[in-house]
N, C-alpha and C positions, 0 to 999 in steps of 0.2 A: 915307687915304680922302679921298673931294673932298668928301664932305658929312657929316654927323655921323652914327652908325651909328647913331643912335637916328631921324632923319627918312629912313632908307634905306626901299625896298618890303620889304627882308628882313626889317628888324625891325618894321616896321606890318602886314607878315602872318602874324609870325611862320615865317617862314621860315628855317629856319637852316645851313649849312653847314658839319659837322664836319672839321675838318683835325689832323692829327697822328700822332706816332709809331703802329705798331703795337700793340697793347697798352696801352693808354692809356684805351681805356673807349670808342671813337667808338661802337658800336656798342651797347654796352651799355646805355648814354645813351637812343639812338635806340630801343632796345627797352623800354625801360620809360616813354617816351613815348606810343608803340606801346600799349601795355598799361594805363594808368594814364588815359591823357586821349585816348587815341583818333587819336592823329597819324599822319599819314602819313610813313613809313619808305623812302629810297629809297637802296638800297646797294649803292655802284658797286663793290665787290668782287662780290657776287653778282653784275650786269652784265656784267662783267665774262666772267663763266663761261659765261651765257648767249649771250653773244658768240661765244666759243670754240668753244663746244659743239655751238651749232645745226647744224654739217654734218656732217664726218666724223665728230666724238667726238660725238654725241650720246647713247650710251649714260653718259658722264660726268654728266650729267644727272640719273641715278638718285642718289639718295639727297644730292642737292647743295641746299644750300637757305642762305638766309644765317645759319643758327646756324653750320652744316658747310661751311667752306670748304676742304675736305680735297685733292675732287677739284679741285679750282686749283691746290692747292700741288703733288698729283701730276702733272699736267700740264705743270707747269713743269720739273717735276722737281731734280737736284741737279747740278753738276757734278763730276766725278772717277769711284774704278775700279769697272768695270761689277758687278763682285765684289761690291763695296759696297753696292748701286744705286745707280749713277752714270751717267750721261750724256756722252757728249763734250761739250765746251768750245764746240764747233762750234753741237750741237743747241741746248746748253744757252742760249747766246747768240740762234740763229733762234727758241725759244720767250722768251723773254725781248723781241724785238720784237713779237712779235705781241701780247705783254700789252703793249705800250708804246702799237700804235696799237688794241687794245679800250678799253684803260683812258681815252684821249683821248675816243674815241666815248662810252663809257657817261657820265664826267664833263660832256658837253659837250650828252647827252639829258636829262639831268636838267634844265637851263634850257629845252631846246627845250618841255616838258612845263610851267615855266611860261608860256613867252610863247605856248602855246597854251591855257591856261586862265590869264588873267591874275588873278583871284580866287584862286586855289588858295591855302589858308592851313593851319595847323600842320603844314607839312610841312619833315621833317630828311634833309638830305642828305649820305648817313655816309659821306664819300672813301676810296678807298683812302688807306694812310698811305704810299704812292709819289708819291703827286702832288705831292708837293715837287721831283721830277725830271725831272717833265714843263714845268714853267714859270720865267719867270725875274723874281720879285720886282720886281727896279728896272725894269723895263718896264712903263710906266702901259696899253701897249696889247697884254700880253698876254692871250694870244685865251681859255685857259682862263679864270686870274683875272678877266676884264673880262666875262665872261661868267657868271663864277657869282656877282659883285658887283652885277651888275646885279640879279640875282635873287635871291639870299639876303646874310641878312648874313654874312662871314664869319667864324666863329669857330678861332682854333688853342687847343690843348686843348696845355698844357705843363706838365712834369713837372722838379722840382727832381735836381741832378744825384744825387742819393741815393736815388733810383729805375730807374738805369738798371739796376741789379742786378735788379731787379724785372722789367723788362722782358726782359732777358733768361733768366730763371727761367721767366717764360709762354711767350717762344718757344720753348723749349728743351720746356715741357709740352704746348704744343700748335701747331706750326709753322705761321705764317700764310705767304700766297703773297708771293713775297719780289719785287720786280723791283730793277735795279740800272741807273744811267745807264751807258750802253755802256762811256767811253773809261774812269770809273770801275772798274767793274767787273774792265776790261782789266788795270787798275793793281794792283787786287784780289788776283787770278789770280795773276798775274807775280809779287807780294811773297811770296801765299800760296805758290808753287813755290819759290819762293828757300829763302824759310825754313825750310820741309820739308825742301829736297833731296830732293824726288820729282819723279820724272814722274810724267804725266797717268795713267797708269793706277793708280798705286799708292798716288794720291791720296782722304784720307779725304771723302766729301761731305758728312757730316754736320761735320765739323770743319770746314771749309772753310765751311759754312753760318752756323756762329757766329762764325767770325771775321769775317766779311760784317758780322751782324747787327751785332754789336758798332761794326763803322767807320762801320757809316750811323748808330747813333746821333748820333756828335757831329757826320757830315759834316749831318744833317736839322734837326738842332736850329739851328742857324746860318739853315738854307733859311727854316722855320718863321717862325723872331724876326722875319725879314725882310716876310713875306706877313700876319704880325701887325701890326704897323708900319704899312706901305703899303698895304695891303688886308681890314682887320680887325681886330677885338679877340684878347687872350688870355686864357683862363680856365685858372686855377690846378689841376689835378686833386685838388690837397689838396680845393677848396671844393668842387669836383662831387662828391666824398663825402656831401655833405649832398644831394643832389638826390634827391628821389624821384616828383617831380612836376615837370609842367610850370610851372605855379606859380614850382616853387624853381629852375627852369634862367632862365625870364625874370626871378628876381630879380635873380639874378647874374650876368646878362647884363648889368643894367642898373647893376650898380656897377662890371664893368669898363668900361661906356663913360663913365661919368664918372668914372671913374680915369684914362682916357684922355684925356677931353677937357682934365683939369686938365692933364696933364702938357703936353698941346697949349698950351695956354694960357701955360705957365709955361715954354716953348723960346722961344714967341712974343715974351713979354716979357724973357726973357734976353739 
């Protein structure tokens, strides 16, 4: 960060910017904000849907709200045999952009919504846990990150490697809308058929869906560290266990930024 995340507008409005893995609590956070001190809630997976939705699939709509991101994930659908409910590789990929360019728009209305109410304060903006594949960290002038740095502070929510079992236990109980970087995904595919020795049709899509999950952990967790680093703090999900209040989110907000600042201080003088 160029100036200290505690003299930022994000954190003197309270403003804050959840980023990370799936499963990991962004929302949950956001919701008992919501509930507890009356914050404003802005969740670019719901947006996301609303995006989608508004023409053709507007009956999708029905019963979709940001507890239920159900109709997203089915929308997306899976890929492999139609037996299965599977999708072609083809569709599965043409829905898979079109979540790449909503998810850009809904992330990127979230600031328009500040810098059209420049007071706007306790407001938490819950990312989808894809936006690590929409941006590229070492770029001081990317357009999402410089954009929601301006405007919130940003927070990544990290999880010690003895959670990823965790994570994949929730997606598996309750499957969040998954997107994948293209040429990633392509590599995905390719390894997932090798390894099978199946074709496309006789391919399992729910199988095929956890062994996804599973590779974006470690490929996210790398993206994360990075946009933590260069663009943000990081907060331990151990400590968010104690959060039940807004209160206890700005306290610990404000020990990882001078956690942060020290470690700054102490590269500087190394």
């Amino acid at each position: 960060m160029k100036i200290n995340a505690n003299e930022s507008p994000g954190f003197q409005f309270k403003r804050f910017a959840l980023l990370g893995m799936s499963g990991l609590g962004k929302t949950f956070i956001s919701r008992t904000l919501v509930k507890q001190d009356d914050w404003l809630h802005y969740s670019v997976d719901y947006e996301i849907g609303k995006i989608l939705f508004k023409n053709t699939h507007r009956n999708l709509l029905d019963g979709f709200e940001v507890g239920n991101l159900t109709n997203l994930s089915n929308f997306l659908g899976k890929p492999g045999s139609q037996s299965m409910g599977g999708i072609s590789f083809s569709e599965y990929l043409t829905r898979q952009q079109l979540h790449r360019d909503a998810e850009i728009k809904a992330t990127l209305n979230a600031s328009s919504l500040v810098e059209r109410s420049p007071e706007l304060s306790h407001f938490v903006c819950d990312t989808s846990g894809s936006i690590c594949e929409l941006v590229n960290p070492a770029d001081e002038n990317d357009t999402i990150l410089k954009s929601l740095s301006k405007n919130f502070l940003i927070i990544c929510l990290e999880a010690p490697d003895s959670m990823h079992q965790v994570l994949i236990e929730r997606f598996l109980a309750k499957p969040k809308p998954m997107y994948f970087q293209e040429n990633f995904l392509n590599s995905l595919w390719q390894n997932f058929r090798n390894d099978a020795s199946n074709i496309n049709d006789q391919i399992n899509p729910d199988d095929f869906m956890i062994y996804g999950f599973k590779a974006l952990i470690k490929r996210r967790k790398a993206i994360f560290d990075t946009i933590s680093k260069n663009w943000g703090i990081s907060l331990n999900v151990e400590r968010l266990r104690e959060v039940k209040t807004a209160a206890d989110l700005i306290g610990a907000i404000e020990f990882a930024i001078r956690v942060k600042l020290r470690a700054n201080n102490a590269d500087k003088n190394s």
